[in-house]
MIFIFI-445150 format. One record per residue (C-alpha): residue number from 1; residue in one letter; x, y, z. Coordinates in Angstrom, 2 decimals. Layout:
N
NUM:a:X:Y:Z
...
//
This chain:
338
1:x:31.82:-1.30:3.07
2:x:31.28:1.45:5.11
3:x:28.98:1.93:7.58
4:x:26.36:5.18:7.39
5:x:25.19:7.23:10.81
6:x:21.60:6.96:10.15
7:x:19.27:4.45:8.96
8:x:15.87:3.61:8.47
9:x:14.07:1.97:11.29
10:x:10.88:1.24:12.56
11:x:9.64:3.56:15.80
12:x:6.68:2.61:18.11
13:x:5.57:5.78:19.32
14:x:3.07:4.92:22.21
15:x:1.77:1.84:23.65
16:x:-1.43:2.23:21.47
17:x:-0.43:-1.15:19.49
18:x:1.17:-1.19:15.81
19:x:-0.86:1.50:14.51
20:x:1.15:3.66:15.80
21:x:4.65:1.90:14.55
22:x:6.14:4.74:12.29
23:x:9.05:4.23:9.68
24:x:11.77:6.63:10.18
25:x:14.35:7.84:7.88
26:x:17.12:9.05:10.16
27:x:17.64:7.21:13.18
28:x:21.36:6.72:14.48
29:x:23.38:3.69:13.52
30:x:24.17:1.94:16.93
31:x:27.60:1.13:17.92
32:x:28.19:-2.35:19.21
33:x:29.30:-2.56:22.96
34:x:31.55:-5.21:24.53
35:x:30.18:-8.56:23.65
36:x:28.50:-7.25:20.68
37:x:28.25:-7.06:17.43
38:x:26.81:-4.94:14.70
39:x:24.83:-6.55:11.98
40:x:23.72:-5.11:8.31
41:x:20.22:-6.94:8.46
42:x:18.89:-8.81:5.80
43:x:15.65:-10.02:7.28
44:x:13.98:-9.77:10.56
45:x:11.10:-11.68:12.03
46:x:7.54:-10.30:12.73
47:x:7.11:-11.90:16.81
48:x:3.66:-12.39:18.73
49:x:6.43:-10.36:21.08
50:x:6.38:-7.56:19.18
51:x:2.76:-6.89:19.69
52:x:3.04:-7.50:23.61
53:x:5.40:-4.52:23.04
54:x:3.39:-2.41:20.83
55:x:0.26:-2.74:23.68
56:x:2.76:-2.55:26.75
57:x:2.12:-5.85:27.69
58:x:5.92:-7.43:27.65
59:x:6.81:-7.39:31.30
60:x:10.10:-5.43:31.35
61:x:9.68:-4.81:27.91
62:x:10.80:-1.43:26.44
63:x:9.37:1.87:26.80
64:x:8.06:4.16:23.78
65:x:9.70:6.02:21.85
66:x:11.91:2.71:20.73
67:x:12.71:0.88:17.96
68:x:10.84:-2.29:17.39
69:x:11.56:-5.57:16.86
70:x:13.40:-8.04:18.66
71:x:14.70:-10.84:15.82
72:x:17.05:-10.46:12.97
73:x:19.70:-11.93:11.01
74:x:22.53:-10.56:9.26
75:x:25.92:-9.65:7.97
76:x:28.17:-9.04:10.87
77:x:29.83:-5.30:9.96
78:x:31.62:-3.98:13.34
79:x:32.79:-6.41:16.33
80:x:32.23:-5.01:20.44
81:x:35.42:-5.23:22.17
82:x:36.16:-8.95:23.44
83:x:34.23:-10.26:20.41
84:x:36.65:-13.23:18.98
85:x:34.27:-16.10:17.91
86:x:32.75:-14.10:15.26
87:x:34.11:-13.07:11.96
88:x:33.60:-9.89:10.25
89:x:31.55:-11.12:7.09
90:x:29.81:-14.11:8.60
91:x:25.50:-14.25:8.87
92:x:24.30:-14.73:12.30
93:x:20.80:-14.60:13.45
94:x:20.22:-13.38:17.26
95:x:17.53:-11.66:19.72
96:x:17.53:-8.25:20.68
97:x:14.74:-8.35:23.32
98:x:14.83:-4.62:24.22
99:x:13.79:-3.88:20.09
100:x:16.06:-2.63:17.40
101:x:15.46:-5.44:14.70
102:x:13.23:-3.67:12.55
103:x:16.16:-1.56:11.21
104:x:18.71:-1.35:8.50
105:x:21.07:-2.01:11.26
106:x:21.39:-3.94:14.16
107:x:23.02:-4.96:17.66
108:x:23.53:-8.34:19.03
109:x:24.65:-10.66:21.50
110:x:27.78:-12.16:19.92
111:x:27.35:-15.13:22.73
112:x:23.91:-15.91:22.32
113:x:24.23:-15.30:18.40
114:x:23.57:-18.40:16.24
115:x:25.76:-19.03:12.91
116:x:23.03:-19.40:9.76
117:x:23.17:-23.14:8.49
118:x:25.04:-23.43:5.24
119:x:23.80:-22.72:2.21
120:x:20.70:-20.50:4.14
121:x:19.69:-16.58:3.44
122:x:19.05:-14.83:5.94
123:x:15.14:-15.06:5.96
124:x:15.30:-19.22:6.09
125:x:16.85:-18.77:8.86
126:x:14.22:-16.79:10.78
127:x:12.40:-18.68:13.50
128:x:15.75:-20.63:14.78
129:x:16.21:-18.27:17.96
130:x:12.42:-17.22:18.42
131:x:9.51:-19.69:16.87
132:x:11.71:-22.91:17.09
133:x:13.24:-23.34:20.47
134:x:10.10:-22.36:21.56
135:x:8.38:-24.65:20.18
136:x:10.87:-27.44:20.97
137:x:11.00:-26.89:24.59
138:x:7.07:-26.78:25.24
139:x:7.30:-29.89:23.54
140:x:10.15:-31.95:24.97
141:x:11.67:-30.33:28.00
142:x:8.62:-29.28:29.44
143:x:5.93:-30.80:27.43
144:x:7.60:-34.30:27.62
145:x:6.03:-35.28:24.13
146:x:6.87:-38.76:22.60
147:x:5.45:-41.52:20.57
148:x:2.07:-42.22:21.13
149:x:1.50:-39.30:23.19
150:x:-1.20:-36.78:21.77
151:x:-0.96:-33.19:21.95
152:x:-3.37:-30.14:21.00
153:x:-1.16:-27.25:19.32
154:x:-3.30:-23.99:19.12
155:x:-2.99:-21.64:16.69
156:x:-1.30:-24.46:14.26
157:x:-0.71:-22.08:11.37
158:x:1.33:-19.54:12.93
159:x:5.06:-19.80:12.64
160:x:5.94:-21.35:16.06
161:x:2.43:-23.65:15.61
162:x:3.17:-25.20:12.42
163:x:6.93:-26.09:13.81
164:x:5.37:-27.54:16.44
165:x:3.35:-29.17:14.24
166:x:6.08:-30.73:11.95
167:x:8.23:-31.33:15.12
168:x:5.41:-33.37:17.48
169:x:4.74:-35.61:13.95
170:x:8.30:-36.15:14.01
171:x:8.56:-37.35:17.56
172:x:5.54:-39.93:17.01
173:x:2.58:-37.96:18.55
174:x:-0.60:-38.01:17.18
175:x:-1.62:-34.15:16.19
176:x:-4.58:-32.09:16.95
177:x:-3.95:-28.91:15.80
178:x:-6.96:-25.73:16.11
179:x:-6.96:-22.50:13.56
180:x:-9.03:-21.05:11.59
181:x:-10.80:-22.50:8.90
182:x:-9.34:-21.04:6.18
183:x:-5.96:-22.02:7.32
184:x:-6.54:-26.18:7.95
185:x:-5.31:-26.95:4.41
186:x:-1.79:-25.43:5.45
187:x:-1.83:-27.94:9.14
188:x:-3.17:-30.53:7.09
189:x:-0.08:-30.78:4.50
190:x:1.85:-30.50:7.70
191:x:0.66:-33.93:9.02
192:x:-1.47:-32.93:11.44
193:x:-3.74:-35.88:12.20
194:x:-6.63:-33.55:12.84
195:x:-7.75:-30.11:12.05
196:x:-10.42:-28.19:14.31
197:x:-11.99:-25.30:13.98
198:x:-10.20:-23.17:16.69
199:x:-13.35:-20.85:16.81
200:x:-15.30:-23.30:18.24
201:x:-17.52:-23.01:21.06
202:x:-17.25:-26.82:21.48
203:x:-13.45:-27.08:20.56
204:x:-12.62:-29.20:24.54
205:x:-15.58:-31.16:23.50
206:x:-14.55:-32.33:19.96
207:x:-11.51:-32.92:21.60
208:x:-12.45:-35.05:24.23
209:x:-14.52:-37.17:21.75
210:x:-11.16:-37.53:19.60
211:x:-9.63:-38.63:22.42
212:x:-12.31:-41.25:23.41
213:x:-13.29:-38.78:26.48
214:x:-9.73:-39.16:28.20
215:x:-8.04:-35.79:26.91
216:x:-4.42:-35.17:25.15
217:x:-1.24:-35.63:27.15
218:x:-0.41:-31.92:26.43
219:x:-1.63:-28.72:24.87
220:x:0.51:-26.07:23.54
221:x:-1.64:-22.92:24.82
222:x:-0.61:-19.71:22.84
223:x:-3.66:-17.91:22.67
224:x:-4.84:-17.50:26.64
225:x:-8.51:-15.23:26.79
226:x:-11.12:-18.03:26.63
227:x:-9.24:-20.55:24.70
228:x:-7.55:-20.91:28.40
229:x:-10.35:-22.31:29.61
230:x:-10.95:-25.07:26.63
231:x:-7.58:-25.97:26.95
232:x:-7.62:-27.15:30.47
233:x:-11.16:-28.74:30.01
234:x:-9.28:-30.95:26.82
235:x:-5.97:-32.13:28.82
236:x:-5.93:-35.31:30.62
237:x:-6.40:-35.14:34.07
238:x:-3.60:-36.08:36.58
239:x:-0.86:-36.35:34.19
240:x:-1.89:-34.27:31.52
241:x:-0.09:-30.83:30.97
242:x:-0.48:-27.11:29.57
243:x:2.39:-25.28:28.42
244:x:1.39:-21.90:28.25
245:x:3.62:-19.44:26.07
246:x:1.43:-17.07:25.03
247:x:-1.34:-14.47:25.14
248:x:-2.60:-13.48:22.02
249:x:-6.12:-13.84:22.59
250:x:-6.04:-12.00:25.74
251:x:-5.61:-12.61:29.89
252:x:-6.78:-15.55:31.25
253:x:-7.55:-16.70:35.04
254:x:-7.59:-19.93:37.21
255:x:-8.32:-20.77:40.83
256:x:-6.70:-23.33:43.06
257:x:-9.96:-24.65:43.62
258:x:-10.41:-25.09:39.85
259:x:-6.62:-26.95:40.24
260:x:-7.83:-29.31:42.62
261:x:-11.49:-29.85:41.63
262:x:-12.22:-28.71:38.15
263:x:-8.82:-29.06:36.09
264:x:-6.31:-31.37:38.10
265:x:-3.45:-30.76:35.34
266:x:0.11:-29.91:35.18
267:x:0.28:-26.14:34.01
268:x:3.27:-24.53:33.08
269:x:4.87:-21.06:32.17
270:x:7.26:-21.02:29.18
271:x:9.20:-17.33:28.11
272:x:11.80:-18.49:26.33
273:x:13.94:-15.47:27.22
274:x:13.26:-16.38:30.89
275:x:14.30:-20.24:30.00
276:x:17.77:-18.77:28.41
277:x:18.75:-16.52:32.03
278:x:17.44:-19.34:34.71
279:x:17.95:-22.58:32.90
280:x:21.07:-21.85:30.10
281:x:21.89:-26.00:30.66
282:x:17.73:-26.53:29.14
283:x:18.31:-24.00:26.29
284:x:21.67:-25.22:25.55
285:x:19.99:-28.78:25.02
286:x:17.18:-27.55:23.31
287:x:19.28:-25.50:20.95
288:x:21.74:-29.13:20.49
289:x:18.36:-30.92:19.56
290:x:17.53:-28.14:17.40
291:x:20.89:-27.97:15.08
292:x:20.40:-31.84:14.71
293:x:17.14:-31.76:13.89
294:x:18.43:-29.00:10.97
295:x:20.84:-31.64:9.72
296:x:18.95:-34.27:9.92
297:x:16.45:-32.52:7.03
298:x:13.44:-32.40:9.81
299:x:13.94:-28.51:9.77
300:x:14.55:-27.21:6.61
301:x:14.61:-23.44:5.71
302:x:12.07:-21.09:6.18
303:x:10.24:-19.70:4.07
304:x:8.78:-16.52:5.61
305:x:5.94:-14.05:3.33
306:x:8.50:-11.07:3.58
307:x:7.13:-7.40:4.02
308:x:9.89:-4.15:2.96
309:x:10.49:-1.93:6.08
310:x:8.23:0.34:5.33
311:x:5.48:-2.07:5.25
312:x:6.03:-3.78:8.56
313:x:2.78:-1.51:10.18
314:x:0.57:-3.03:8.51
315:x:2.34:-6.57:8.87
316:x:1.64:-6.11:12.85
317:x:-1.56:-5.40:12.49
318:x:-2.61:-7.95:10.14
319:x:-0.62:-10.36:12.92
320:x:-2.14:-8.87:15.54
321:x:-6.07:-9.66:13.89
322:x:-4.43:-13.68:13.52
323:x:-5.16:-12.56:9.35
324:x:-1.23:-14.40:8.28
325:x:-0.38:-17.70:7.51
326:x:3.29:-18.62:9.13
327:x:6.13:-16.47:9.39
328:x:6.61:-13.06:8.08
329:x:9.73:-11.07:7.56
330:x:10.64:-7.60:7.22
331:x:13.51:-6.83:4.95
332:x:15.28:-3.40:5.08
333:x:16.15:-2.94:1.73
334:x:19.82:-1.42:3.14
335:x:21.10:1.22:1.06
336:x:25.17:0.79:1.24
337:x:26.02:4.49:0.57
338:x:27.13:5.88:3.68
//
């Protein structure tokens, strides 16, 4: 197969948000440096991170014009010099955290590239390097979830919430799990021992009465903005912790006096890209737990609502209003002409 100079990819243009992500038919094919490797992509996952981007939000992120995107999987076409662990042929699924997933073509890590189960396409595996070590690590790690522990998971239909969902069930916590209401029926088949109505004004207060006043051991804060504050106000005190990996809903602020006084919890940061560059021993467990859980049948392949290229616009901004239901996929539709 050869491999064309141009492709189609998706541009962000400004830092005005997805609206002004732009499908273009002629950007260059990138050449895989040392280390890398060049995939055909077959699917590509639609982030929260990709919206940080899009707004100029992603600290170090990267600046417009770029390509967007920041997950895919793939055929590997073209090895980077000193690449010997990965055959030509073979489907890996990495991060490119400076953007360039949304494209017909791709470069990647080889080392931090992950080898597609058996048996799974390209768009089951989306989720395995973004959604799902994430939401492993807030949970055990950092999160220290285990039976007969309780946790609130926020935005519970999303793609990271509803692993997280399926993962704390799995590890014998009892589930509390906030969306919208047209999305409980999807948490509920999930397992989730209860659903709340994540627009609530009184969501820390149905909580607490759930929890017979005392709290949950953790929350899994993705949404920040005033969801923050409900969050804090629902975790036990003392022992209880936050595990904040997210910002959908906006900024959020807190006070050491509110620390000492108001909200005596354990609060703590979670990028997972950060985890991978200061704590590789962490990730490297998470990632073990991960790949058992897989063949153990707890995670089973995705299945992702998948957009065409040219759609992915309005697949960010339907994200970026919280109007999807789990993961969503962009898939290039590669032509193989050169």
């Amino acid at each position: 197969m050869s491999i064309p100079a141009t492709m189609r990819a998706l541009q962000q243009s400004s830092f005005d948000g997805p609206k002004d992500l732009k499908l273009v038919p002629d950007a260059p094919v990138p050449n895989p440096g040392p280390g890398e490797v060049l995939i055909r992509v077959g699917a590509a996952g639609v982030n929260f991170v990709d919206i940080s981007q899009s707004l100029g939000v992603f600290a170090g992120g990267p600046r417009p014009p770029y390509l967007a995107g920041i997950e895919a999987a793939g055929e590997v076409v073209a090895l980077g010099e000193g690449v010997s662990d990965v055959e030509l042929g073979s489907h890996v699924i990495g991060v490119t955290i400076m953007g360039g997933a949304f494209a017909e073509y791709a470069v990647l890590t080889a080392a931090s590239s992950a080898p597609l189960p058996p048996g799974w396409t390209d768009e089951q595996a989306l989720g395995m390097v973004v959604s799902w070590p994430t939401a492993l690590a807030a949970l055990k790690p950092l999160g220290q979830i285990e039976a007969g522990r309780t946790v609130l998971i926020h935005a519970a239909a999303g793609g990271t919430g509803q692993v997280a969902v399926k993962l704390a069930k799995h590890y014998g916590a009892t589930v509390v799990a906030a969306a919208s209401p047209g999305k409980h029926a999807v948490i509920k088949e999930l397992g989730a021992d209860h659903v709340l109505d994540s627009g609530s004004s009184d969501l820390a207060a149905e909580v607490l009465r759930l929890t017979g006043g005392n709290g949950v051991d953790l929350v899994l804060e993705s949404v920040g903005g005033a969801t923050f504050e409900a969050s804090l106000a629902a975790t036990k005190r003392i022992t209880g912790r936050v595990v904040v990996f997210g910002l959908a809903g906006g900024d959020a602020s807190i006070t050491n006096w509110d620390l000492v006084y108001k909200h005596p919890v354990h609060l703590i940061g979670l990028n997972i890209g950060i985890l991978i560059q200061s704590t590789p021993h962490i990730f490297g467990e998470v990632m073990g737990e991960m790949f058992g859980l897989i063949a153990g049948g707890v995670l089973s392949p995705g299945t992702p609502t998948v957009h065409e290229l040219a759609d992915g616009p309005q697949a960010l901004q339907d994200l970026e209003a919280r109007n999807t239901v789990g993961k969503m996929a962009l898939a290039p539709a590669v032509s193989l002409s050169a």
